[in-house]
Structures are given as structure tokens and as C-alpha cells.
PyMOL Python script that loads the backbone (N, CA, C, O; Angstrom):
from pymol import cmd

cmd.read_pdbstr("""\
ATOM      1  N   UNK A   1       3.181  -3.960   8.050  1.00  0.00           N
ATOM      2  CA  UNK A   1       4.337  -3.247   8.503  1.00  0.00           C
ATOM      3  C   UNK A   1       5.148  -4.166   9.411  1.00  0.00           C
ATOM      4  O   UNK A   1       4.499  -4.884  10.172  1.00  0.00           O
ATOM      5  N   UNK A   2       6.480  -4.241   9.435  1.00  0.00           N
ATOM      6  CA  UNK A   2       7.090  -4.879  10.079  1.00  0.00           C
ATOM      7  C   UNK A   2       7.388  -4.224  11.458  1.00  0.00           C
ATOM      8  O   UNK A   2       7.439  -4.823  12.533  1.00  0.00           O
ATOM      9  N   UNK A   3       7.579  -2.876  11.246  1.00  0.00           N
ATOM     10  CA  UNK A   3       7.952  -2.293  12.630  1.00  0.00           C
ATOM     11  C   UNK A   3       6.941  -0.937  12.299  1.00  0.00           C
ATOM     12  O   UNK A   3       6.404  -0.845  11.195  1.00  0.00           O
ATOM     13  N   UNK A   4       6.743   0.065  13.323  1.00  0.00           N
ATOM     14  CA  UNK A   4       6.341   1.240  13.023  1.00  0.00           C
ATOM     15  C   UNK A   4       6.952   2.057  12.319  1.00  0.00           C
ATOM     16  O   UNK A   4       8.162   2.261  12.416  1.00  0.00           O
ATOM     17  N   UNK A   5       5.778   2.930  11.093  1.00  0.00           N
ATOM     18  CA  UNK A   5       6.323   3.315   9.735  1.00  0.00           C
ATOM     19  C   UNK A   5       5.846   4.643   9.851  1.00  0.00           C
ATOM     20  O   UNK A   5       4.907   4.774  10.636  1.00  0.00           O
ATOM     21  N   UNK A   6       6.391   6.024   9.072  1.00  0.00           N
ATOM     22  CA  UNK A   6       5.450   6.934   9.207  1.00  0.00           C
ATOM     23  C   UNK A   6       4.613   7.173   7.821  1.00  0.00           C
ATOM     24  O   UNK A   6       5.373   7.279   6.859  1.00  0.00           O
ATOM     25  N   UNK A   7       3.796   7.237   7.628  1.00  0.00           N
ATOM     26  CA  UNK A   7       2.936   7.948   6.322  1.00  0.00           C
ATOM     27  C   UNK A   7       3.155   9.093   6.312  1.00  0.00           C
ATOM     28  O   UNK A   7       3.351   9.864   7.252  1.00  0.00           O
ATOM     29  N   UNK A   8       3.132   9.264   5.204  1.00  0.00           N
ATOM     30  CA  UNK A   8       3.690  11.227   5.062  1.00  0.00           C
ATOM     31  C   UNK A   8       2.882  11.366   3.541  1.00  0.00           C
ATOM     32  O   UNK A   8       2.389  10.523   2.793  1.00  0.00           O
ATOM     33  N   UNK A   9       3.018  13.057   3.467  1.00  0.00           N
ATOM     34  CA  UNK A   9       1.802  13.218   2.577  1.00  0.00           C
ATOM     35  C   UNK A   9       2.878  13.116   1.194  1.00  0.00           C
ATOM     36  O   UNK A   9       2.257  12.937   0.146  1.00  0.00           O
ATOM     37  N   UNK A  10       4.229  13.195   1.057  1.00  0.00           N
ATOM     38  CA  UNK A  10       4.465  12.693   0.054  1.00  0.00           C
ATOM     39  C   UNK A  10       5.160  11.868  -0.071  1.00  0.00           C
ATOM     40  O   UNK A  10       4.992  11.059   0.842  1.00  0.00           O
ATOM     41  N   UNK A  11       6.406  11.389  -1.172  1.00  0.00           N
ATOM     42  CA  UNK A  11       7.655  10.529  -0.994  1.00  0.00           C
ATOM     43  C   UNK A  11       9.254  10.923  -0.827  1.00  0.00           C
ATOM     44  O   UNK A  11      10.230  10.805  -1.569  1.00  0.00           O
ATOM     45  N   UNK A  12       9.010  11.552   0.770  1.00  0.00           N
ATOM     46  CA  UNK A  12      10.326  12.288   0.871  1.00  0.00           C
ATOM     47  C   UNK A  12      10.171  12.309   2.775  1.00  0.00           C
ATOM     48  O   UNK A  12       9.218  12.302   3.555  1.00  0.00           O
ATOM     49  N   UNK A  13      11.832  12.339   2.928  1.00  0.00           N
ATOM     50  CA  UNK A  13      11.952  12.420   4.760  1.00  0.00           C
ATOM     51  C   UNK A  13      11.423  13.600   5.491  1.00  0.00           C
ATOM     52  O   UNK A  13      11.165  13.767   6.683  1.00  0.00           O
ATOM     53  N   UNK A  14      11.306  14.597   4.149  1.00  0.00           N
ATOM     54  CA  UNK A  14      11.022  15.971   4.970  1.00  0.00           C
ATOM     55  C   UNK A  14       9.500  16.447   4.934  1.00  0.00           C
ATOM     56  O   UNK A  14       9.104  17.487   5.458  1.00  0.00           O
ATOM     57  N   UNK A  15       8.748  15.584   4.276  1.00  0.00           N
ATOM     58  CA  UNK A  15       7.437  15.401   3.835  1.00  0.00           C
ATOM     59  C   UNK A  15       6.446  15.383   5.447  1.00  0.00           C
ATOM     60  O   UNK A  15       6.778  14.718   6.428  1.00  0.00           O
ATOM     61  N   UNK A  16       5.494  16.073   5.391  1.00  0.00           N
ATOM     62  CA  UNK A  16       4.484  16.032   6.784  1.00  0.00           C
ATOM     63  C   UNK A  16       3.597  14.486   7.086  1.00  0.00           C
ATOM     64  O   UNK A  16       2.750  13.934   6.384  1.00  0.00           O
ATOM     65  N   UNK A  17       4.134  14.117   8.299  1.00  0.00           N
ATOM     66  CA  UNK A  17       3.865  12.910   8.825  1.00  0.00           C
ATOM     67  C   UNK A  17       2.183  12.982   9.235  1.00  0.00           C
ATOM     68  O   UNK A  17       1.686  13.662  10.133  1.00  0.00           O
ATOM     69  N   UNK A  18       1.585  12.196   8.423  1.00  0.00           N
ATOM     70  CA  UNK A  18      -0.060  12.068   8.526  1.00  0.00           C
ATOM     71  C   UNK A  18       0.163  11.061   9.938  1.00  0.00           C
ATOM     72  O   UNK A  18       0.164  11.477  11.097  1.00  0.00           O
ATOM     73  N   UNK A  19       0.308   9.931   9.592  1.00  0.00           N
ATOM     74  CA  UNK A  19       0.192   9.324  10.812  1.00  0.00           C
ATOM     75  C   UNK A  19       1.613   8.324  11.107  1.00  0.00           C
ATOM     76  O   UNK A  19       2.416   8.089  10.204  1.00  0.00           O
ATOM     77  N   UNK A  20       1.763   7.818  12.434  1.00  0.00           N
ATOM     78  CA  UNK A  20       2.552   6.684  12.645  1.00  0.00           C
ATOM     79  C   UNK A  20       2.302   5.321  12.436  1.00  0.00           C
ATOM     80  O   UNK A  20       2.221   4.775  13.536  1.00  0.00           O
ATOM     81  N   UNK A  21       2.161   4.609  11.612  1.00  0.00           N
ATOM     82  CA  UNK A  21       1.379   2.974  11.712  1.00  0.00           C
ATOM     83  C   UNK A  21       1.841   2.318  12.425  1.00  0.00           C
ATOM     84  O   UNK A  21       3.045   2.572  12.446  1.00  0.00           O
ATOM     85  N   UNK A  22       1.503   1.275  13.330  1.00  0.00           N
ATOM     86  CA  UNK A  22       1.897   0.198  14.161  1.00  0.00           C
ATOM     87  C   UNK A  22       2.166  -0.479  13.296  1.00  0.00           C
ATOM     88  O   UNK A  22       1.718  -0.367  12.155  1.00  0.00           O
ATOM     89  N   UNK A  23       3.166  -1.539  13.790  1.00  0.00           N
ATOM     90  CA  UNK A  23       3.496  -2.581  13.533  1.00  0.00           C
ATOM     91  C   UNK A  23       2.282  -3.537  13.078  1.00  0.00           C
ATOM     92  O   UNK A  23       1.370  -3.540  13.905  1.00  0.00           O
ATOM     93  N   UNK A  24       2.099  -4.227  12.119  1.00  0.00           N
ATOM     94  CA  UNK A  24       1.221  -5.433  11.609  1.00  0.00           C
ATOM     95  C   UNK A  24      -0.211  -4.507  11.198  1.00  0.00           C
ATOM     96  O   UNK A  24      -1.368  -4.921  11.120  1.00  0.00           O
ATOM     97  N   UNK A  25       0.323  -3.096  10.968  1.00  0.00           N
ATOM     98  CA  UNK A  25      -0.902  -2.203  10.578  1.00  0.00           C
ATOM     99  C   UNK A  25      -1.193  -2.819   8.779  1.00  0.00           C
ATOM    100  O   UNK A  25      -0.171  -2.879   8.096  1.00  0.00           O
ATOM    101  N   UNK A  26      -2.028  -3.082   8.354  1.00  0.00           N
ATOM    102  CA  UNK A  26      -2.822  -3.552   6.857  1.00  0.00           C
ATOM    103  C   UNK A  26      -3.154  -2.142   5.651  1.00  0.00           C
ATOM    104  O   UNK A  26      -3.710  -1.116   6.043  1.00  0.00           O
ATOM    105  N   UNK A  27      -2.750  -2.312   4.331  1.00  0.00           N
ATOM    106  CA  UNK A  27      -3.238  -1.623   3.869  1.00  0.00           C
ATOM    107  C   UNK A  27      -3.181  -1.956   2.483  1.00  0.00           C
ATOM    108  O   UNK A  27      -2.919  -3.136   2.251  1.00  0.00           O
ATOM    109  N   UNK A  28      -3.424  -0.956   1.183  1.00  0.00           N
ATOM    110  CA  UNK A  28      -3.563  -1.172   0.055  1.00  0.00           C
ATOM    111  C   UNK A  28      -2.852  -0.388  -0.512  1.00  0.00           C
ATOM    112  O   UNK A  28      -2.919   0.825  -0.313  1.00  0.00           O
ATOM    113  N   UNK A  29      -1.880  -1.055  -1.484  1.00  0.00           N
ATOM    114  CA  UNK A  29      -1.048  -0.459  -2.237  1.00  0.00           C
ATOM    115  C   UNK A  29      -1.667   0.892  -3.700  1.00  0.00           C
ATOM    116  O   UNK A  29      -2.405   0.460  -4.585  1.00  0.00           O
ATOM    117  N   UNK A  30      -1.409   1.790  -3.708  1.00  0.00           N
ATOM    118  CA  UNK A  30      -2.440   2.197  -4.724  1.00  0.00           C
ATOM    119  C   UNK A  30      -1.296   3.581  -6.055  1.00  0.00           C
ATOM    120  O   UNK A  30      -1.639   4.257  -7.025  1.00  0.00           O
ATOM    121  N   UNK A  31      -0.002   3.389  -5.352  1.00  0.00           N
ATOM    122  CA  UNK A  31       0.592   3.841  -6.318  1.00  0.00           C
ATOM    123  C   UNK A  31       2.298   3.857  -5.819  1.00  0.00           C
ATOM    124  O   UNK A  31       2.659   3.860  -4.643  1.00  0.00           O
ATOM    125  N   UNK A  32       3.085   3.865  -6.846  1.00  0.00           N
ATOM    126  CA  UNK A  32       4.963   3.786  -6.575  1.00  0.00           C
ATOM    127  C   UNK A  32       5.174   2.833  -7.518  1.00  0.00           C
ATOM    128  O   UNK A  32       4.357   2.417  -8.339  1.00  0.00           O
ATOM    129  N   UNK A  33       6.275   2.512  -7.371  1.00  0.00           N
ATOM    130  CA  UNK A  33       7.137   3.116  -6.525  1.00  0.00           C
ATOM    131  C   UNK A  33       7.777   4.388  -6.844  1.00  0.00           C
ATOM    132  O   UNK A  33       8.024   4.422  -8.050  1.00  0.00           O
ATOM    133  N   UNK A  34       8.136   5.434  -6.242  1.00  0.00           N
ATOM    134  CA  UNK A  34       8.920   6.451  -6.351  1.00  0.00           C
ATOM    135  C   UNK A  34       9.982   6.205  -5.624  1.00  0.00           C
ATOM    136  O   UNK A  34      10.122   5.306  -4.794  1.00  0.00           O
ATOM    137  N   UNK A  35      10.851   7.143  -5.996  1.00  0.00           N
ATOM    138  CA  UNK A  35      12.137   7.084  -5.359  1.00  0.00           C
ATOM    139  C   UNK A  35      12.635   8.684  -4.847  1.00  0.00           C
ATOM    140  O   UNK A  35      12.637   9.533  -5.738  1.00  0.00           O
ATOM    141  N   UNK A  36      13.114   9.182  -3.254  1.00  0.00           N
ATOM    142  CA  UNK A  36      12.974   9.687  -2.572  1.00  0.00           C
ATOM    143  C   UNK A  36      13.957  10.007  -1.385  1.00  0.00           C
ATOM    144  O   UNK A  36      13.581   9.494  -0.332  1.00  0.00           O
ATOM    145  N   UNK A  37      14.677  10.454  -1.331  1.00  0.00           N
ATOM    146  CA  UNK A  37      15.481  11.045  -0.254  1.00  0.00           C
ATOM    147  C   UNK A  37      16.446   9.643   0.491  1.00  0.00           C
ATOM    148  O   UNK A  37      16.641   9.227   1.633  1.00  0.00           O
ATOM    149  N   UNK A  38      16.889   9.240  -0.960  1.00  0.00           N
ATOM    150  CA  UNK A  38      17.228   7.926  -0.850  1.00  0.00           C
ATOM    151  C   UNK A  38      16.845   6.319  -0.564  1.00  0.00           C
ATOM    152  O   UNK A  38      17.525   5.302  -0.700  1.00  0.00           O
ATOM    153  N   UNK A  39      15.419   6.531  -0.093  1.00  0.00           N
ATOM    154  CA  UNK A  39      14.607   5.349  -0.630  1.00  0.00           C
ATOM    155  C   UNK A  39      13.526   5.250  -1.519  1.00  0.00           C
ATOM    156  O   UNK A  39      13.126   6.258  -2.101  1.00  0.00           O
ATOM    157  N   UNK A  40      13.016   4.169  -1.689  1.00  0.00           N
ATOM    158  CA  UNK A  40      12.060   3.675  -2.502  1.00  0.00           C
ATOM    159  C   UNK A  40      10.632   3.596  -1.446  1.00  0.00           C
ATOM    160  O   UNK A  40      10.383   3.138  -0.331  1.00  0.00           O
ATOM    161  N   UNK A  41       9.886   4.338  -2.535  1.00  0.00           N
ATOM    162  CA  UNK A  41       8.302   4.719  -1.590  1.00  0.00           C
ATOM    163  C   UNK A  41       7.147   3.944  -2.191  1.00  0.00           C
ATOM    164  O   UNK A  41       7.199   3.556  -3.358  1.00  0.00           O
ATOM    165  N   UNK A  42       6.104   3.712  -1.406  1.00  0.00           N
ATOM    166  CA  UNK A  42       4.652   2.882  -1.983  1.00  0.00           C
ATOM    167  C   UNK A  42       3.764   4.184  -1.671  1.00  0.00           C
ATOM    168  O   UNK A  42       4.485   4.944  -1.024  1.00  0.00           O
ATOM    169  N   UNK A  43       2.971   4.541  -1.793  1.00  0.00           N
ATOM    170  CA  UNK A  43       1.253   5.355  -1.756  1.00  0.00           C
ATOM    171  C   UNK A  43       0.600   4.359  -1.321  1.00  0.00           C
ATOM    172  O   UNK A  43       0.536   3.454  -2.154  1.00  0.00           O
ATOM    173  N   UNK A  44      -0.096   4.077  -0.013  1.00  0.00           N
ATOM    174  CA  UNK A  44      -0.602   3.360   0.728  1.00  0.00           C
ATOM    175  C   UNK A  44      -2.149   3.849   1.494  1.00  0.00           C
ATOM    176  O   UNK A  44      -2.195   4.837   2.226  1.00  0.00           O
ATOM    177  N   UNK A  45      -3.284   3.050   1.212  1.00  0.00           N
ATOM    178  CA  UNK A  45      -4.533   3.477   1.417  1.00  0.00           C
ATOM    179  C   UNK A  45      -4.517   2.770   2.967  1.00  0.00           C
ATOM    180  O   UNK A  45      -4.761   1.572   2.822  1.00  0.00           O
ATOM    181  N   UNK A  46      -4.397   2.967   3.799  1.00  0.00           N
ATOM    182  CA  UNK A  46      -4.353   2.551   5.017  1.00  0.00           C
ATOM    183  C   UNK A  46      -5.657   2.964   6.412  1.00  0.00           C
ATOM    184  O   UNK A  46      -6.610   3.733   6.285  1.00  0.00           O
ATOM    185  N   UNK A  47      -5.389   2.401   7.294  1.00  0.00           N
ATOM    186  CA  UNK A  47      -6.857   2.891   8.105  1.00  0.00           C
ATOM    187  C   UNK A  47      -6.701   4.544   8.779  1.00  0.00           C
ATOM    188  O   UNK A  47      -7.600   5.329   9.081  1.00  0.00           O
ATOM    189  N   UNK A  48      -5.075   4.719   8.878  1.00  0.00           N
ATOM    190  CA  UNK A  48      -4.785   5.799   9.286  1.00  0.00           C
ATOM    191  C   UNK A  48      -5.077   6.948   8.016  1.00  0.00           C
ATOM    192  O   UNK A  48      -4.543   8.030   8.263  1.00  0.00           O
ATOM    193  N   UNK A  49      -5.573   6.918   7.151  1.00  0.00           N
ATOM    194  CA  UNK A  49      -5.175   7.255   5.460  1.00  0.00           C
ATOM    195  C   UNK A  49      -4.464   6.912   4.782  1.00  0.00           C
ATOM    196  O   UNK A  49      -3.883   5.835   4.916  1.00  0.00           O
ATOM    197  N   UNK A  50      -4.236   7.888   3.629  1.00  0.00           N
ATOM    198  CA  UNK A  50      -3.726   7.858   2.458  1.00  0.00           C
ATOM    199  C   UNK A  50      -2.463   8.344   2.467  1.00  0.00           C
ATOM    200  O   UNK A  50      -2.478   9.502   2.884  1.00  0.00           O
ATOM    201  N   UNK A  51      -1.269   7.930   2.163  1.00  0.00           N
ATOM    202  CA  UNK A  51      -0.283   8.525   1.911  1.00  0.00           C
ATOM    203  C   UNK A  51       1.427   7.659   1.548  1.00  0.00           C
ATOM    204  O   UNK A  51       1.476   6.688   0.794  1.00  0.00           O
ATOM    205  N   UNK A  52       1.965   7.906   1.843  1.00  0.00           N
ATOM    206  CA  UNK A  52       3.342   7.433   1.595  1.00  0.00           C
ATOM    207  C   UNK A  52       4.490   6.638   2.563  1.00  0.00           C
ATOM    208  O   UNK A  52       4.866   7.123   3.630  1.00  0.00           O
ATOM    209  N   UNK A  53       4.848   5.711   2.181  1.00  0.00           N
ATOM    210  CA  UNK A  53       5.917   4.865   3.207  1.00  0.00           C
ATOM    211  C   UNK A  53       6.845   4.408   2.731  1.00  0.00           C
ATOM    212  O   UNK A  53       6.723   3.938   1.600  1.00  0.00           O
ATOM    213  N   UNK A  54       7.732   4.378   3.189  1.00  0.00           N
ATOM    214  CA  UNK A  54       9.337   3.238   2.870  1.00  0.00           C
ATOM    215  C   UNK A  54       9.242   2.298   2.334  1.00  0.00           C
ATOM    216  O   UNK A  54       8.188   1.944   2.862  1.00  0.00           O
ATOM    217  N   UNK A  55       9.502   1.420   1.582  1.00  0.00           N
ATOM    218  CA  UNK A  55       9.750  -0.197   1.359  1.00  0.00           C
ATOM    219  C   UNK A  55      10.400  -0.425   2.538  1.00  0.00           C
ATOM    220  O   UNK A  55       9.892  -0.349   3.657  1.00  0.00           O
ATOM    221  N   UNK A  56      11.086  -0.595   2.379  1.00  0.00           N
ATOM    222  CA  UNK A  56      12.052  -0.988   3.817  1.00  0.00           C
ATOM    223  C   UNK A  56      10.882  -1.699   4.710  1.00  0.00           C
ATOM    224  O   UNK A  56      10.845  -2.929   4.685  1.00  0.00           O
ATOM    225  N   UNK A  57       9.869  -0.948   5.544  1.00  0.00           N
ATOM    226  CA  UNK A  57       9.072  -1.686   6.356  1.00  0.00           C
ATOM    227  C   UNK A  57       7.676  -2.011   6.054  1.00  0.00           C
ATOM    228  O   UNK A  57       6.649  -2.018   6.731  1.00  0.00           O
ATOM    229  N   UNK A  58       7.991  -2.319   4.642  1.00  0.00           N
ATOM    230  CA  UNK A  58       6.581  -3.062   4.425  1.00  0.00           C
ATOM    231  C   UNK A  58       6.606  -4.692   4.249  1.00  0.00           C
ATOM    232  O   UNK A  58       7.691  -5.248   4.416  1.00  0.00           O
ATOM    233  N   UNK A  59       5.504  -5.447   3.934  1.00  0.00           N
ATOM    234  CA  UNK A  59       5.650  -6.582   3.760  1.00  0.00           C
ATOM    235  C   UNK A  59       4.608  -6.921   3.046  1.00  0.00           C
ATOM    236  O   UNK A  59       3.792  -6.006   2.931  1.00  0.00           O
ATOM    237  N   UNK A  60       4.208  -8.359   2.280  1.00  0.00           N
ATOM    238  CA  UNK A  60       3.224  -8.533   2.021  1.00  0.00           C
ATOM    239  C   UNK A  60       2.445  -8.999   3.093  1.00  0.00           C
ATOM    240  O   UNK A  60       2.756  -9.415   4.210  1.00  0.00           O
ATOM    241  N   UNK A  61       1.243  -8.827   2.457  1.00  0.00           N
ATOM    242  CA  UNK A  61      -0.140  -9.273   3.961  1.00  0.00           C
ATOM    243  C   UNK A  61      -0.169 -10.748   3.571  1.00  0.00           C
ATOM    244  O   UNK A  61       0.168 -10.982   2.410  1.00  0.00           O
ATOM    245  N   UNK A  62      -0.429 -11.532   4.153  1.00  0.00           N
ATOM    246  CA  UNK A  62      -1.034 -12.956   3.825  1.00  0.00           C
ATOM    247  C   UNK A  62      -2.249 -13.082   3.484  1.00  0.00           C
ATOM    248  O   UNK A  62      -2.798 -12.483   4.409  1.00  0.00           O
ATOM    249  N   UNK A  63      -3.035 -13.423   2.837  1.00  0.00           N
ATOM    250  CA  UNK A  63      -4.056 -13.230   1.803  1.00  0.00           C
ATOM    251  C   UNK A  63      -4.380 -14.986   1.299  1.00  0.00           C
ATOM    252  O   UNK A  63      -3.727 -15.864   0.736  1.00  0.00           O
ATOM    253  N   UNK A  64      -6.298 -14.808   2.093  1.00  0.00           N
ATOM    254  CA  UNK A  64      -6.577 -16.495   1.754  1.00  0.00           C
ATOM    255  C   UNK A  64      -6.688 -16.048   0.093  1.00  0.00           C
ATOM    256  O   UNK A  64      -7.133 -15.055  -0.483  1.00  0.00           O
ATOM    257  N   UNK A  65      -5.919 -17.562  -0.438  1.00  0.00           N
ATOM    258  CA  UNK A  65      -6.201 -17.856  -1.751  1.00  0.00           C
ATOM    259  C   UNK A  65      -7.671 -17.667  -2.489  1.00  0.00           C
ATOM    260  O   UNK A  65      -7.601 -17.361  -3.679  1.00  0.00           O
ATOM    261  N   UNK A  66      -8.988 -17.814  -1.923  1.00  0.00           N
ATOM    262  CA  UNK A  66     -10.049 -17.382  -2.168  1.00  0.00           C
ATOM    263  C   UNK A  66     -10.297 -15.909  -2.385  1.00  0.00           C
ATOM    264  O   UNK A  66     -11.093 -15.505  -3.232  1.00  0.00           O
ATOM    265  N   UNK A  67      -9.595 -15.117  -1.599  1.00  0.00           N
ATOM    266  CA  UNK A  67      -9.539 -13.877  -1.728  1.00  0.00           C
ATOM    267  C   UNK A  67      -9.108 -13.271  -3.062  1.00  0.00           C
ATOM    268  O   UNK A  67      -9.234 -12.134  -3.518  1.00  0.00           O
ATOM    269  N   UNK A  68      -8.728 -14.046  -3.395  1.00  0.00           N
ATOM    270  CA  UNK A  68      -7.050 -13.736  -4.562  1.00  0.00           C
ATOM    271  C   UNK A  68      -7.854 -14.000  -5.758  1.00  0.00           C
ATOM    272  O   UNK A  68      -8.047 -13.102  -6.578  1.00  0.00           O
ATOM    273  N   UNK A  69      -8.383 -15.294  -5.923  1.00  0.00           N
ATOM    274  CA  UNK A  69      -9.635 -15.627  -6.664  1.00  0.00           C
ATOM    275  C   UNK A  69     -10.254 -14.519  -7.480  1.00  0.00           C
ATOM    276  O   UNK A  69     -10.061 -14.057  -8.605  1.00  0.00           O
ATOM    277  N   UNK A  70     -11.214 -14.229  -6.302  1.00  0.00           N
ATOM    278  CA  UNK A  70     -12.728 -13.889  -6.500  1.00  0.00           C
ATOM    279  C   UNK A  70     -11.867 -11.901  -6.753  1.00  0.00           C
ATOM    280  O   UNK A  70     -12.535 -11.040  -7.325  1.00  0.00           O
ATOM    281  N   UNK A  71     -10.236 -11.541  -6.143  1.00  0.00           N
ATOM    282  CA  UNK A  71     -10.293 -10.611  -7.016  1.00  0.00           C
ATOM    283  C   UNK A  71      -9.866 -10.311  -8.859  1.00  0.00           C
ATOM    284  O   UNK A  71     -10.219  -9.519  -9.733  1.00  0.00           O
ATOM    285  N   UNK A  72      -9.171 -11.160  -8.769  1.00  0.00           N
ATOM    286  CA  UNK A  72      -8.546 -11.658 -10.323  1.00  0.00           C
ATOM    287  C   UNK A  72     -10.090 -11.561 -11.133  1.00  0.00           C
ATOM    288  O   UNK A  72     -10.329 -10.774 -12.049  1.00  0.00           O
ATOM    289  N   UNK A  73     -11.020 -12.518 -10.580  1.00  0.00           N
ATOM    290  CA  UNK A  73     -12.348 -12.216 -11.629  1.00  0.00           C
ATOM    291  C   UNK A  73     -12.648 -11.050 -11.709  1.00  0.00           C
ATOM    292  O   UNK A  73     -12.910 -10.538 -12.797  1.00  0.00           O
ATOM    293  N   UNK A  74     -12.685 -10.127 -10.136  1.00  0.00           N
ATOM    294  CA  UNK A  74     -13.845  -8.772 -10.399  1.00  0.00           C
ATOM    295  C   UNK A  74     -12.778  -8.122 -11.707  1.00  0.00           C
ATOM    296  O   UNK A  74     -13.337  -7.624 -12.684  1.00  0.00           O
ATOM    297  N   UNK A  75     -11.363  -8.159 -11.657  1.00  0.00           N
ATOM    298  CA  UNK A  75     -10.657  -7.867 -12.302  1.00  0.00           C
ATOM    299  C   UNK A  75     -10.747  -7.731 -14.206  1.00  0.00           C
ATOM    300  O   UNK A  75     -10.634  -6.838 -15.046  1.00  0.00           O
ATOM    301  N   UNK A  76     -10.974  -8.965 -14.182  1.00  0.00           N
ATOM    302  CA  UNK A  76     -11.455  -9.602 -15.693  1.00  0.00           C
ATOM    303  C   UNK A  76     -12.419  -8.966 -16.044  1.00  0.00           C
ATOM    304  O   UNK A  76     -12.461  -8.282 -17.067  1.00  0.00           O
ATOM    305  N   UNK A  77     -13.322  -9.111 -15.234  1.00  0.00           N
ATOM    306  CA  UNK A  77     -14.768  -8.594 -15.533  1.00  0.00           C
ATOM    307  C   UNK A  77     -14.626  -7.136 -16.051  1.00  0.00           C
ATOM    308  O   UNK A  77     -15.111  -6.704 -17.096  1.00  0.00           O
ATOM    309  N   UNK A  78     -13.849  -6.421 -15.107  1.00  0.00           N
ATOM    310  CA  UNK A  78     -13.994  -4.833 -15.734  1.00  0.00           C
ATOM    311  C   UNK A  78     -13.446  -5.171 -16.832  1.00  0.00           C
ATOM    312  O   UNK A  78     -14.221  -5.180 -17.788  1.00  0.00           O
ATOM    313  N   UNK A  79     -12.056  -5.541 -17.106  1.00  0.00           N
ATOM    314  CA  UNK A  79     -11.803  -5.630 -18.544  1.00  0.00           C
ATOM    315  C   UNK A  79     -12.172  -5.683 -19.409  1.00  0.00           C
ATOM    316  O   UNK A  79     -11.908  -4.891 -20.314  1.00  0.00           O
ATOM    317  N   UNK A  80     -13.014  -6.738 -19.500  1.00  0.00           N
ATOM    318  CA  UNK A  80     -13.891  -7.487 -20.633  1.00  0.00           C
ATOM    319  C   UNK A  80     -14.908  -6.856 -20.356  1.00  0.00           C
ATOM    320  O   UNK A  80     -15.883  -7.300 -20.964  1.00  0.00           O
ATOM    321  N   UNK A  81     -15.194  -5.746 -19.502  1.00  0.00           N
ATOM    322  CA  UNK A  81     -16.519  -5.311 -19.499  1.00  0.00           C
ATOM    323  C   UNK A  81     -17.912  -5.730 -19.433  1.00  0.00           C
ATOM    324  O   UNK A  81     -18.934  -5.536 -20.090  1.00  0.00           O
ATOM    325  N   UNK A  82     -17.410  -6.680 -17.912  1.00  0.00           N
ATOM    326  CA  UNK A  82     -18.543  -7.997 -17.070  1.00  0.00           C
ATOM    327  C   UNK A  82     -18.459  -9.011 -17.480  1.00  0.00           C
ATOM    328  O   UNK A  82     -18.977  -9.896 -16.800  1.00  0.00           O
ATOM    329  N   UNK A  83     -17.825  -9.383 -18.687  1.00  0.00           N
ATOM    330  CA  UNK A  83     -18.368 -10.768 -19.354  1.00  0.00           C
ATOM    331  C   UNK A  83     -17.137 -11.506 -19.427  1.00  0.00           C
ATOM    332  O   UNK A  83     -16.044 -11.107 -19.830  1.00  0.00           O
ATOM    333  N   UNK A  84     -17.574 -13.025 -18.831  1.00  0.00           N
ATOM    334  CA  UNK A  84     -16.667 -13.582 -18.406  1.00  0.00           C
ATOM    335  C   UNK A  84     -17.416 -15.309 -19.397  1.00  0.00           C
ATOM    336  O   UNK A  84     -16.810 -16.378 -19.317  1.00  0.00           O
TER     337      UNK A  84
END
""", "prot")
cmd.dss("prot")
cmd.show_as("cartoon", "prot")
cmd.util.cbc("prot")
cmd.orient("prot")
């Protein structure tokens, strides 16, 4: 997050605010984009929960290249169904 964001349980301004995230709060993208009371929304698995945020104040996380790796394989693997 670039600045503080609210999560809300869906993709809309009038939607019930689960939590506030701090700034440089981390999470996992897990569905969107939708589009919403004039912006564009992500579904975000976060420490505060699950729920919905702006584009506007997201960013990507920085992520060691090893990380990135070893998920691309677990990735494959389901595909191919383990076998690599």
C-alpha cells in the first residue's frame, strides 16, 4: 500500500469497511479486477483479511527472484500434475 487503504467487504465506496491497512501493509492478490463506484478494485488476502481495495493505492511488493522461482515451479507442478 502506498498510503492507508480501506478493505471493504465488496467493490464499491458504500461497501462495509473490514479494516484500514497501513501504509507498506503486504498482501495477496486473489481476485479483480472489478470495476466500482468509479474505480478499479483487487480482492486482497491481507493480514487484516479478506476483502477489497482501490488500485489507486496499491503497488507491487518487491519479491526476491528466488521466491518467484520456486513459485512458477509449485505452479507447473500442479499443472502437469507434479511432474516436472
Amino acid at each position: 500500500m502506498t498510503e492507508s487503504t480501506n478493505l471493504r467487504s465488496s467493490a464499491s465506496t458504500m461497501a462495509l469497511v473490514i479494516a484500514t491497512m497501513p501504509a507498506g501493509t503486504t498482501g495477496t492478490i486473489v481476485a479483480g479486477p472489478l470495476s466500482g463506484s468509479g474505480y478499479i478494485w483487487w480482492q486482497l488476502q491481507a493480514p487484516f483479511g479478506t476483502g477489497w481495495a482501490v488500485e489507486n493505492w496499491l503497488e507491487p511488493a518487491a519479491m526476491d527472484p528466488g521466491d518467484l522461482v520456486a513459485q512458477l515451479i509449485e505452479r507447473l507442478k500442479a499443472i502437469l500434475g507434479g511432474v516436472l
